[in-house]
FIBAMI-71203 format. One record per residue: residue number from 1; residue in three letters; x, y, z of N, C-alpha, C, CB in turn. Coordinates in pm, 1 decimal. Glycine has a CB too. Example, Ala and Ser with C-alpha at 12.3 -4.5 7.8 and 13.67 -1.06 7.14 Angstrom:
<pts>
(1; 'ala'; (1319.0; -569.0; 780.0); (1230.0; -450.0; 780.0); (1320.0; -330.0; 780.0); (1130.8; -447.3; 904.6))
(2; 'ser'; (1285.0; -225.0; 708.0); (1367.0; -106.0; 714.0); (1290.0; 3.0; 787.0); (1408.4; -59.8; 572.5))
</pts>
This chain:
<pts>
(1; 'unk'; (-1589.0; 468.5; -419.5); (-1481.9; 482.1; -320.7); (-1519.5; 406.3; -194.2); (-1454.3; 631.3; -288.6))
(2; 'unk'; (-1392.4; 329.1; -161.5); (-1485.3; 292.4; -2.5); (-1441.5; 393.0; 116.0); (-1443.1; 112.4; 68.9))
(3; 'unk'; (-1504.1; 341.3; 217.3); (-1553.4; 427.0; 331.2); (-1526.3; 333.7; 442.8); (-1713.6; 476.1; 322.4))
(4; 'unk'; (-1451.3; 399.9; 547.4); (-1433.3; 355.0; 673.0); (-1619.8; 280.6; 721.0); (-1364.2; 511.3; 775.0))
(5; 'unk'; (-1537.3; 135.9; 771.7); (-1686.4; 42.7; 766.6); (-1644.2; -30.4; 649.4); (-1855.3; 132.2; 740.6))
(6; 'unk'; (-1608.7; -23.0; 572.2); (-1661.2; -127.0; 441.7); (-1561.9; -228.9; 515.4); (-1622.6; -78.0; 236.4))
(7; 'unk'; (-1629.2; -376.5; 426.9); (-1550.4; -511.4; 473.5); (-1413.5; -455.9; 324.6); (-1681.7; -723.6; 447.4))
(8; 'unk'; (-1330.0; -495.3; 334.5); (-1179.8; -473.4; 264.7); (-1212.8; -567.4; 145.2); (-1023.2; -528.0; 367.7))
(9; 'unk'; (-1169.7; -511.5; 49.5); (-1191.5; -680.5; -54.5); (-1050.6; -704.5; -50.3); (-1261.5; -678.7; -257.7))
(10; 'unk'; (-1091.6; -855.4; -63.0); (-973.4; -971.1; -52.3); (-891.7; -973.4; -181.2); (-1037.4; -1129.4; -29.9))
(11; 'unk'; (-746.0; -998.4; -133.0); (-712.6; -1041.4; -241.8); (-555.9; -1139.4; -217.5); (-710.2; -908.8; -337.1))
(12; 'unk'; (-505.5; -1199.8; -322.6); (-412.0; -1318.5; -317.1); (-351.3; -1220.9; -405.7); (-450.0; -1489.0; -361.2))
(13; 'unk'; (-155.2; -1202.7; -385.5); (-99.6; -1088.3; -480.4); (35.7; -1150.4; -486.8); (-102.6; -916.9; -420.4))
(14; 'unk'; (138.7; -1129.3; -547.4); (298.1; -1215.1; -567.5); (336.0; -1096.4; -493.7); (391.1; -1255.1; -748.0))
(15; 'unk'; (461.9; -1097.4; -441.9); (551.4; -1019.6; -357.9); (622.9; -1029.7; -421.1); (587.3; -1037.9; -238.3))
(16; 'unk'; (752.4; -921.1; -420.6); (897.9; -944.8; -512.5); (944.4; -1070.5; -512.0); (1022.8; -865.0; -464.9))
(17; 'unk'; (913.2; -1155.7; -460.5); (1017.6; -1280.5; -397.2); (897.6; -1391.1; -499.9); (1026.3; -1309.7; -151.2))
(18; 'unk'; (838.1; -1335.0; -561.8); (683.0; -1434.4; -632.2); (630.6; -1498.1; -513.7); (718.1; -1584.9; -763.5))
(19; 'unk'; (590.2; -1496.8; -350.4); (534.6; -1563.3; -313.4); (472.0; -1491.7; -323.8); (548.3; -1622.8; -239.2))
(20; 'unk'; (300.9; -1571.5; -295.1); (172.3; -1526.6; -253.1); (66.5; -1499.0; -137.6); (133.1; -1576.6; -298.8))
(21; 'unk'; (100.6; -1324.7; -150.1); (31.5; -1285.6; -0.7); (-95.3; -1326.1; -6.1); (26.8; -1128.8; 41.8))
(22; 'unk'; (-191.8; -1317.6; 61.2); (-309.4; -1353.2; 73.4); (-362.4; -1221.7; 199.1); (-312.2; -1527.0; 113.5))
(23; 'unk'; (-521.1; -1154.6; 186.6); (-496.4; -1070.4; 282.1); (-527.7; -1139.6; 413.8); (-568.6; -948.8; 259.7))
(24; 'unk'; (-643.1; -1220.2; 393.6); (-700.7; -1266.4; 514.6); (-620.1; -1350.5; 591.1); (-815.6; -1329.7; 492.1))
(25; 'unk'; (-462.8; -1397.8; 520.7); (-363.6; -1417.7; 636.3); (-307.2; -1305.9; 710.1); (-254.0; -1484.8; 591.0))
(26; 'unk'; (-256.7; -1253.4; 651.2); (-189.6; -1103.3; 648.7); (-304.9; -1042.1; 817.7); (-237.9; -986.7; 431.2))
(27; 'unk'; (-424.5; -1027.1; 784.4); (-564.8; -970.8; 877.2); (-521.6; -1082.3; 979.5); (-761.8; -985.5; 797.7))
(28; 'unk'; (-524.4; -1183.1; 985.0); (-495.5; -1313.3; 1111.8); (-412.7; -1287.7; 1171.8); (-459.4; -1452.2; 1084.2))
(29; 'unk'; (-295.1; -1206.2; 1124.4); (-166.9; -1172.5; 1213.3); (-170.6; -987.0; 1279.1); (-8.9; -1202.5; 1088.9))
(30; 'unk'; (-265.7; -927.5; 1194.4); (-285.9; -790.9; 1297.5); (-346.0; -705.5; 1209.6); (-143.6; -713.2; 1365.6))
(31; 'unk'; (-333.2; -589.1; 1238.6); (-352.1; -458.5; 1168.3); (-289.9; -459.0; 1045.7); (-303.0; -345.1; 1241.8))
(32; 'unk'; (-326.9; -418.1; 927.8); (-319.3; -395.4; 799.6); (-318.9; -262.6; 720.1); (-403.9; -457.5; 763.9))
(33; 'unk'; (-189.3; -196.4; 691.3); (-191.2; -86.1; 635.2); (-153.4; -109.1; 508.7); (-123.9; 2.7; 695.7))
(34; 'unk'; (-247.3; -100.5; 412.2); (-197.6; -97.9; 261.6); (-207.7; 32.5; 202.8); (-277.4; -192.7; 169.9))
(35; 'unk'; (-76.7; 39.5; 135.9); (-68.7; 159.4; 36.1); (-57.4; 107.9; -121.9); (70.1; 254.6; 75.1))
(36; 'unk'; (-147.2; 199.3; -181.1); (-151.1; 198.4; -283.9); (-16.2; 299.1; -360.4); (-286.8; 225.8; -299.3))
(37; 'unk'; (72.0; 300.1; -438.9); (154.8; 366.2; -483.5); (144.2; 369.3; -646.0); (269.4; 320.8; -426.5))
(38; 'unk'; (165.0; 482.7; -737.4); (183.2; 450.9; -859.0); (321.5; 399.5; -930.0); (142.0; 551.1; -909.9))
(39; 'unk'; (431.6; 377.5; -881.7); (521.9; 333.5; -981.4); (627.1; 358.8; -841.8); (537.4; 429.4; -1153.8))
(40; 'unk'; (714.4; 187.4; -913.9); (893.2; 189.7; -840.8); (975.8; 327.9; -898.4); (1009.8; 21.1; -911.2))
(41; 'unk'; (1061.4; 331.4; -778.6); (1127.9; 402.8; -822.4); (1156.4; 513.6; -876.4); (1144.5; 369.8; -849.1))
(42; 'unk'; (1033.9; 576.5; -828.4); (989.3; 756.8; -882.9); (1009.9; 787.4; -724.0); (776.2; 808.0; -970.2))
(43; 'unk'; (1010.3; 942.4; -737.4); (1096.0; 1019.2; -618.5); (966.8; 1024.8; -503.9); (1167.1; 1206.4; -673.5))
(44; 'unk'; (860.4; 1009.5; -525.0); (746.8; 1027.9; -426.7); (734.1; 916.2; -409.9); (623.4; 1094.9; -455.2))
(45; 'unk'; (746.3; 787.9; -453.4); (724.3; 641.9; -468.4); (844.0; 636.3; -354.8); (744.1; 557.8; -640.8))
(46; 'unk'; (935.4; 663.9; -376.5); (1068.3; 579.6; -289.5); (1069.3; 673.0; -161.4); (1253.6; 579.8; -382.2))
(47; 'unk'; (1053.7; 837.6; -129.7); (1034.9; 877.1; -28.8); (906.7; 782.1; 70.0); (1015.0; 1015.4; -64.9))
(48; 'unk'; (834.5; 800.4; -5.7); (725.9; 736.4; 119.4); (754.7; 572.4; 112.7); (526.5; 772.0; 79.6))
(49; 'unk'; (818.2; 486.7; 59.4); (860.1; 355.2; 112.2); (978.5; 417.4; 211.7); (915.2; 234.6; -17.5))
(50; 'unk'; (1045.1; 423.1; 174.4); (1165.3; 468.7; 290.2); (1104.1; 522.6; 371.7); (1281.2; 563.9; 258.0))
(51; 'unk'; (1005.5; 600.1; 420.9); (952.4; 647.6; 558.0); (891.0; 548.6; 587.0); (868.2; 768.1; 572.5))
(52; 'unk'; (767.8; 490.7; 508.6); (773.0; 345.2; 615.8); (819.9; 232.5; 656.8); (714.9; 295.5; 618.1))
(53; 'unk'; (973.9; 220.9; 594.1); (1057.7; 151.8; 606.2); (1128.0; 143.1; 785.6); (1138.8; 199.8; 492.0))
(54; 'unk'; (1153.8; 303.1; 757.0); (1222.5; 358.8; 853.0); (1108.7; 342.2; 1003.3); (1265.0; 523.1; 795.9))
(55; 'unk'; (1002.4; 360.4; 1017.4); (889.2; 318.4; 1121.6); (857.2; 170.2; 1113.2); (750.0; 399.7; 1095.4))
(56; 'unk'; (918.9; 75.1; 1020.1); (866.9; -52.5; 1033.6); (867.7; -99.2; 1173.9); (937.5; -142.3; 950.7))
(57; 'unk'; (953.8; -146.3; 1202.1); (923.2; -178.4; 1402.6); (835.6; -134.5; 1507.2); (1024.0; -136.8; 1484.0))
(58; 'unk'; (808.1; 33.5; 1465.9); (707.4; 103.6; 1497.0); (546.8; 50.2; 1463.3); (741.1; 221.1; 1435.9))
(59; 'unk'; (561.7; 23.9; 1341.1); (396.1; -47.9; 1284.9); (412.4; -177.6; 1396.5); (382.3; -121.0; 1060.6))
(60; 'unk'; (508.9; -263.6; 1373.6); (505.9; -366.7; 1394.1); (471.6; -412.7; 1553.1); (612.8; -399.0; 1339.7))
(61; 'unk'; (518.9; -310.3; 1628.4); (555.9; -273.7; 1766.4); (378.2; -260.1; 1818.3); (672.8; -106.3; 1775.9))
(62; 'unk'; (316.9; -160.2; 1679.4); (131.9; -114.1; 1745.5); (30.1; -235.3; 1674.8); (54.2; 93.1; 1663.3))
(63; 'unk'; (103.9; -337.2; 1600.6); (39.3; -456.0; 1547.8); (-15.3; -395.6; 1404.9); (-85.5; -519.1; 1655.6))
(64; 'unk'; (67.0; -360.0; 1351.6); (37.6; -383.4; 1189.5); (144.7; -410.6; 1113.4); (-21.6; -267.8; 1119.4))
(65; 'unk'; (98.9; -450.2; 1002.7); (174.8; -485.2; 880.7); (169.7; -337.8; 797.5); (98.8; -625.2; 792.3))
(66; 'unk'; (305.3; -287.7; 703.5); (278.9; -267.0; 632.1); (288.1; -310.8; 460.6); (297.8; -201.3; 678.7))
(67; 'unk'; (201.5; -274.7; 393.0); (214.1; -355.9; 258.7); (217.5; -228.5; 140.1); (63.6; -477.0; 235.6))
(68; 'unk'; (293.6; -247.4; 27.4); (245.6; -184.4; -64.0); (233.6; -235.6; -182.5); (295.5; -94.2; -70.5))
(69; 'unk'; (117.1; -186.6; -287.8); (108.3; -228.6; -413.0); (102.8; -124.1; -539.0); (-0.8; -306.4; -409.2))
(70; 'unk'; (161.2; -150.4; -604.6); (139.7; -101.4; -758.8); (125.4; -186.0; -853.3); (238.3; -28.8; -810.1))
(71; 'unk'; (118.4; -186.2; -977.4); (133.9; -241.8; -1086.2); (224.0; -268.8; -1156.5); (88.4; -208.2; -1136.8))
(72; 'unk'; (339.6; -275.3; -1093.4); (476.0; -261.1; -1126.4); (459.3; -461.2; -1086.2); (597.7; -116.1; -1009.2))
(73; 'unk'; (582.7; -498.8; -1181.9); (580.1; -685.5; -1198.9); (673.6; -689.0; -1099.7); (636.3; -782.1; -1363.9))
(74; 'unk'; (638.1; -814.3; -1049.7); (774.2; -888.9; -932.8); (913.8; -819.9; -939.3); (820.1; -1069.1; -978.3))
(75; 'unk'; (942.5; -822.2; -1018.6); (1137.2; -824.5; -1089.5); (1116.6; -638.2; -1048.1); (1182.7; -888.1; -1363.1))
(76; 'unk'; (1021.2; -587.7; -1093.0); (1064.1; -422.1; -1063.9); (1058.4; -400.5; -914.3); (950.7; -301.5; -1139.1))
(77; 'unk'; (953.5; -490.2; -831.8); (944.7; -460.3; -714.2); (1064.7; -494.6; -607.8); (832.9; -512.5; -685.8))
(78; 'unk'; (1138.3; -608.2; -658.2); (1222.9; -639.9; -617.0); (1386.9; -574.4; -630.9); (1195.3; -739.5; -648.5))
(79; 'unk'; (1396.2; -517.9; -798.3); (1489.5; -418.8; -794.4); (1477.9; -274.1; -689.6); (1491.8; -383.5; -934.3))
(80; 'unk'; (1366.2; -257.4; -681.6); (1369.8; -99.3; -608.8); (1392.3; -121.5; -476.0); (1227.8; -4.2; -618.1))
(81; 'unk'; (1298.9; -265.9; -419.1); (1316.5; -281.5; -241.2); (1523.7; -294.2; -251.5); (1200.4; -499.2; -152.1))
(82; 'unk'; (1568.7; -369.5; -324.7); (1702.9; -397.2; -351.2); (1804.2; -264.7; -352.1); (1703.7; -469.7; -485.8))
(83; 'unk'; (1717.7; -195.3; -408.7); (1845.8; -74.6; -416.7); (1837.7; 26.1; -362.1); (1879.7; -20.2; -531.7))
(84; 'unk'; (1681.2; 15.1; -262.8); (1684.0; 125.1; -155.3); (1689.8; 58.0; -8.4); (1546.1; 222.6; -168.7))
(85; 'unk'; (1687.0; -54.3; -16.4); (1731.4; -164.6; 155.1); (1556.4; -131.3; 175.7); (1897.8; -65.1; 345.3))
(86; 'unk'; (1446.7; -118.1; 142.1); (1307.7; -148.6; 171.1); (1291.5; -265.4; 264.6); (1234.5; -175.7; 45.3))
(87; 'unk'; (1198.5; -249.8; 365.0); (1165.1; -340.2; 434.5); (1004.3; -378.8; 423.5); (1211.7; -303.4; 557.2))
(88; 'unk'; (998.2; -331.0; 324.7); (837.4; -290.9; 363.3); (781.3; -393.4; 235.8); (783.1; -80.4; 345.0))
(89; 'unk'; (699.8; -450.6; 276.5); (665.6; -594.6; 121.4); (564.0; -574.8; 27.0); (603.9; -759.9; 173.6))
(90; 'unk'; (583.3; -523.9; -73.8); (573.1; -480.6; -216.2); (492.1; -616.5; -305.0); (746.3; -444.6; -277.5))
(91; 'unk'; (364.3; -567.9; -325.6); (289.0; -669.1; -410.9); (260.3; -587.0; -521.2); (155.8; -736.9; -346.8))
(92; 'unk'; (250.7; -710.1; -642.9); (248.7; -685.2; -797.8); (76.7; -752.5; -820.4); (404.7; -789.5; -899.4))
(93; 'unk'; (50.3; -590.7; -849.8); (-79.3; -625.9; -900.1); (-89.8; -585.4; -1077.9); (-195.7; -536.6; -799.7))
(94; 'unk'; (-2.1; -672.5; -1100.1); (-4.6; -627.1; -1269.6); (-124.4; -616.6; -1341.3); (67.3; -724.2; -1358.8))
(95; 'unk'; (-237.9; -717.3; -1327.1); (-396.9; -650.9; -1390.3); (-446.9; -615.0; -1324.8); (-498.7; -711.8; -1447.8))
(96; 'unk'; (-461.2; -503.1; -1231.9); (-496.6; -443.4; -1164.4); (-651.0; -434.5; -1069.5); (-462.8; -373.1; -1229.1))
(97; 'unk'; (-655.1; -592.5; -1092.4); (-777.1; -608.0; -1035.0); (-801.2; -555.8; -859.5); (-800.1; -761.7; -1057.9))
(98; 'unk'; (-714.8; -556.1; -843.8); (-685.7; -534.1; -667.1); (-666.0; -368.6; -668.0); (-509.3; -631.5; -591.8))
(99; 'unk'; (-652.3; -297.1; -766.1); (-638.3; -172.0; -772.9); (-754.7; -93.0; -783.0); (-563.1; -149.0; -862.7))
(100; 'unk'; (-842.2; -169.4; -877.2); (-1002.8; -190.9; -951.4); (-1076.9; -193.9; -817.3); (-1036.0; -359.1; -1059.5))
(101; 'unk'; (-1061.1; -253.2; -688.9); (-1152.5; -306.4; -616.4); (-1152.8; -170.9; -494.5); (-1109.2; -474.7; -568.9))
(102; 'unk'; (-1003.8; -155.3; -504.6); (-1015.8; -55.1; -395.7); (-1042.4; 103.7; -453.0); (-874.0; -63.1; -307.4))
(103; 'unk'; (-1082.4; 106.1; -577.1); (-1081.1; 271.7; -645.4); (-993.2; 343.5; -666.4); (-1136.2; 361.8; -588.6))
(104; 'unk'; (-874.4; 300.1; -638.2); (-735.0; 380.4; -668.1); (-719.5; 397.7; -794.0); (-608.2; 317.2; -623.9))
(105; 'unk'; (-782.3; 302.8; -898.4); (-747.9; 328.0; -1049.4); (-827.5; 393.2; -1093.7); (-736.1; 228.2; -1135.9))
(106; 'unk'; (-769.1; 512.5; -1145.3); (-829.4; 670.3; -1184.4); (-696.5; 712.0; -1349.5); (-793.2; 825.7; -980.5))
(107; 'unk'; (-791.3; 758.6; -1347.8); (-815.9; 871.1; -1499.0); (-772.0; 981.7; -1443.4); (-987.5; 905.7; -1570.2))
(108; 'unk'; (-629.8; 1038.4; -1493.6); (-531.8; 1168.2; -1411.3); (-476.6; 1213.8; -1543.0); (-384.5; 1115.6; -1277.7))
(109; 'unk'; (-481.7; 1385.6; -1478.3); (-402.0; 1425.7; -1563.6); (-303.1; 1501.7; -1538.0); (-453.9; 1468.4; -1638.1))
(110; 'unk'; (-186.7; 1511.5; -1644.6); (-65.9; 1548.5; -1596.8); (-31.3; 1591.3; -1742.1); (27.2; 1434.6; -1513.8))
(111; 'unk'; (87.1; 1764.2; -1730.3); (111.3; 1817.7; -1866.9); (-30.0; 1824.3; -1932.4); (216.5; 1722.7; -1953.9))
(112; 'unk'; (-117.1; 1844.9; -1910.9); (-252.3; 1862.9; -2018.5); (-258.5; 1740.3; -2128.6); (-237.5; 2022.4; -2117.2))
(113; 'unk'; (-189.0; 1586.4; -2037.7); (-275.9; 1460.7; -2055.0); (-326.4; 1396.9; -2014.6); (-262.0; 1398.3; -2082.0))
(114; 'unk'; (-416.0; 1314.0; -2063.0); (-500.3; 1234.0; -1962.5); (-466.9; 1106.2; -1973.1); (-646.1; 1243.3; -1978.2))
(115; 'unk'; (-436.1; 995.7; -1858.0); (-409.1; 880.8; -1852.8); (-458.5; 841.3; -1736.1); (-290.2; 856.7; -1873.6))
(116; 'unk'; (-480.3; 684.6; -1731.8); (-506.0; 608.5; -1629.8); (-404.1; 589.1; -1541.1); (-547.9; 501.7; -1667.9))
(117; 'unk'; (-426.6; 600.6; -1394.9); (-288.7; 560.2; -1343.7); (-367.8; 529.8; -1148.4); (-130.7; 734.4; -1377.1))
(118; 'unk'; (-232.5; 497.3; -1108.9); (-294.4; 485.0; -954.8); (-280.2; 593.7; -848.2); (-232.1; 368.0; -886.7))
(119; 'unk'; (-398.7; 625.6; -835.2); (-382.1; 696.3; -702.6); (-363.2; 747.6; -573.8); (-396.3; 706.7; -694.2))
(120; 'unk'; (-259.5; 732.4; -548.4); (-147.9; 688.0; -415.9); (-255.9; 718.2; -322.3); (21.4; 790.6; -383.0))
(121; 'unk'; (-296.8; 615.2; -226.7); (-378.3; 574.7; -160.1); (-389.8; 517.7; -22.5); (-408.0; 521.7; -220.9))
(122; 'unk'; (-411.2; 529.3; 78.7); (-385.8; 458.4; 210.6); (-504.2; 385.3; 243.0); (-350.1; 553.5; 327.7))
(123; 'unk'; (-524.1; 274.6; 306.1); (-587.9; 186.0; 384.2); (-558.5; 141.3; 490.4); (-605.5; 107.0; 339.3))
(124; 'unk'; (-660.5; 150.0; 592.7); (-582.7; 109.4; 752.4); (-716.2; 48.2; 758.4); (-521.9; 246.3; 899.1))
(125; 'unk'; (-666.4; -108.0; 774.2); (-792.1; -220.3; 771.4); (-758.2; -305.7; 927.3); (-778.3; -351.5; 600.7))
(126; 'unk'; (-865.3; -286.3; 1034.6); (-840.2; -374.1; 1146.8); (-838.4; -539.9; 1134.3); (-941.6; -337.3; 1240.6))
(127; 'unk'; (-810.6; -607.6; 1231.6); (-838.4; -736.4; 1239.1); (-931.3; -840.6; 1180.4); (-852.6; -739.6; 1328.0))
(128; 'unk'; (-1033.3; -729.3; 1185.1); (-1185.5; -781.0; 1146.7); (-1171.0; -767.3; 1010.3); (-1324.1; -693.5; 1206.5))
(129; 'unk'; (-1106.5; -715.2; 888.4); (-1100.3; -721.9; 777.1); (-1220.1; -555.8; 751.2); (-1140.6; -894.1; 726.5))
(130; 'unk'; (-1238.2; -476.1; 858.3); (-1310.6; -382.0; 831.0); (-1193.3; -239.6; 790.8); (-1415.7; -369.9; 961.5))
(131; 'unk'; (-1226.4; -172.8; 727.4); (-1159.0; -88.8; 635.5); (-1195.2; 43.8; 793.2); (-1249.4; -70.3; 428.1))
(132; 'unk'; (-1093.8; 126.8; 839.3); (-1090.7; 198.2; 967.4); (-1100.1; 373.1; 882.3); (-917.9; 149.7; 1079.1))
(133; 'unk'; (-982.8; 325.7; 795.1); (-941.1; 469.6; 776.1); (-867.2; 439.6; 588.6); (-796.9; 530.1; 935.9))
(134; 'unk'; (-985.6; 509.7; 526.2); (-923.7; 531.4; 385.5); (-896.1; 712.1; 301.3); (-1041.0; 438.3; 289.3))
(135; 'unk'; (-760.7; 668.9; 251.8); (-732.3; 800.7; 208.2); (-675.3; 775.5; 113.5); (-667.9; 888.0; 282.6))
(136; 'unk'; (-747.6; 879.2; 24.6); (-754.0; 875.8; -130.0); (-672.2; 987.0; -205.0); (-903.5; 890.3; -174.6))
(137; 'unk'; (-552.0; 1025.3; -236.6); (-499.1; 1167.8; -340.2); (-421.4; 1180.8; -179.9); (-652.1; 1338.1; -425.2))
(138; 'unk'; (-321.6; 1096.2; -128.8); (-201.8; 1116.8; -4.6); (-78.0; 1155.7; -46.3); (-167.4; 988.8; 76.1))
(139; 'unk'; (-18.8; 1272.4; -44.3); (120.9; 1296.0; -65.9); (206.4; 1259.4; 69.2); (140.1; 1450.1; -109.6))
(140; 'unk'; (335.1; 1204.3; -38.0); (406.1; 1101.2; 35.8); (488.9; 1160.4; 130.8); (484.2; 1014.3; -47.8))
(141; 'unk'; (571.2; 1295.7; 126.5); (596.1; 1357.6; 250.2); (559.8; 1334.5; 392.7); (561.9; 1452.0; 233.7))
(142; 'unk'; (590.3; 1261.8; 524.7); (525.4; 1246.0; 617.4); (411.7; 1131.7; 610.3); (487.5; 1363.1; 641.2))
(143; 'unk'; (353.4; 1075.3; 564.7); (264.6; 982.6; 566.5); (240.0; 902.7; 624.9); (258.1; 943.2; 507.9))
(144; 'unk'; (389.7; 854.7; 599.9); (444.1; 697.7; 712.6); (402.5; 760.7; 866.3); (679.5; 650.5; 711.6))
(145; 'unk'; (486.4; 873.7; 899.4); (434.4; 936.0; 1053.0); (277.5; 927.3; 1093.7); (467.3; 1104.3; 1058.6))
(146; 'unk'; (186.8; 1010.4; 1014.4); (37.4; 996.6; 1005.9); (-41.0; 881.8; 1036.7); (3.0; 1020.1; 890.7))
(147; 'unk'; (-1.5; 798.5; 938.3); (-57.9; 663.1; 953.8); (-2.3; 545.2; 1099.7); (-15.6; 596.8; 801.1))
(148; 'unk'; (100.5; 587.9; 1114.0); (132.9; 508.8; 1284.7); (44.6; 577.3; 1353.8); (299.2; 527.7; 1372.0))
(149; 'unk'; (17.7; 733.2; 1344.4); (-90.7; 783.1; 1504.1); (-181.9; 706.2; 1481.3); (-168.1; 952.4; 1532.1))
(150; 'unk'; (-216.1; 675.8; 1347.7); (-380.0; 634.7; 1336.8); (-393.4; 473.7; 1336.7); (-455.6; 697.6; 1180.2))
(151; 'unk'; (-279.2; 385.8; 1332.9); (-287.4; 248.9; 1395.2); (-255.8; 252.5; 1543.0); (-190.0; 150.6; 1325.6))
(152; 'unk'; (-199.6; 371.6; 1590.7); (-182.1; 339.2; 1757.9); (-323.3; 419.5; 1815.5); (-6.6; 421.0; 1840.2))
(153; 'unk'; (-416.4; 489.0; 1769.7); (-529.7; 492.0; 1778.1); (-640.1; 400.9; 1767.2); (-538.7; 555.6; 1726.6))
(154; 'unk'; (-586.3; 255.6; 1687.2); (-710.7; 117.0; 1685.9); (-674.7; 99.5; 1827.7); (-686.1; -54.7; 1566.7))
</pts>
């Protein structure tokens, strides 16, 4: 797991639109909040985009970006930002190497099965590409709120 202090690992990811974010541009322009999410379009998935949808100007206002990723492909990320007005820019980490790096990809169980899946996750990475504030097992209720105190706290 990482730990507030660690350098962030990098990564290059498609956005709904197939361009390619890159983080250490993304870090050049400010504060960096990435969420990890497990799947478009599930009811905890779309509450917490819509709350940080709804604070985007707010991030933007204390100098961060926000980003989110799942494993969900371009075309899904782009239907869900589409049919909920999302503002918030959605990267496809389909082999989940970027999922792999930050520890979100976990072994969960649900109904008394066990599967691999992602573990909705927060990252608040400063300028410096240093990792501030990581949170691991975040229910999406309120989150978006949480995470602005703690970028208007950098």
């Amino acid at each position: 797991m990482l730990q507030p202090g660690d350098k962030a690992p990098a990564f290059v990811l498609p956005d709904a639109d197939m361009d390619r974010v890159d983080s250490d541009r993304l870090l050049r322009q400010g504060h960096l909040v990435l969420c990890f999410y497990p799947k478009d379009d599930t009811p905890g998935c779309t509450m917490e985009a819509l709350e940080f949808t709804d604070l985007q100007a707010e991030f933007e206002a204390a100098g961060a970006e926000v980003v989110g990723i799942s494993r969900d492909s371009c075309a899904s990320h782009g239907a869900f930002r589409d049919k909920y007005g999302l503002s918030v820019r959605l990267l496809a980490d389909t082999d989940g190497e970027t999922c792999m790096a930050y520890g979100v990809w976990r072994e969960k169980e649900k109904n008394g099965e066990r599967r691999a899946g992602i573990l909705r996750s927060t990252f608040i990475i400063d300028r410096a590409g240093l990792i501030r504030h990581a949170l691991y097992d975040v229910k999406p209720k309120g989150h978006a709120a949480q995470m602005l105190e703690l970028v208007r706290a950098l």
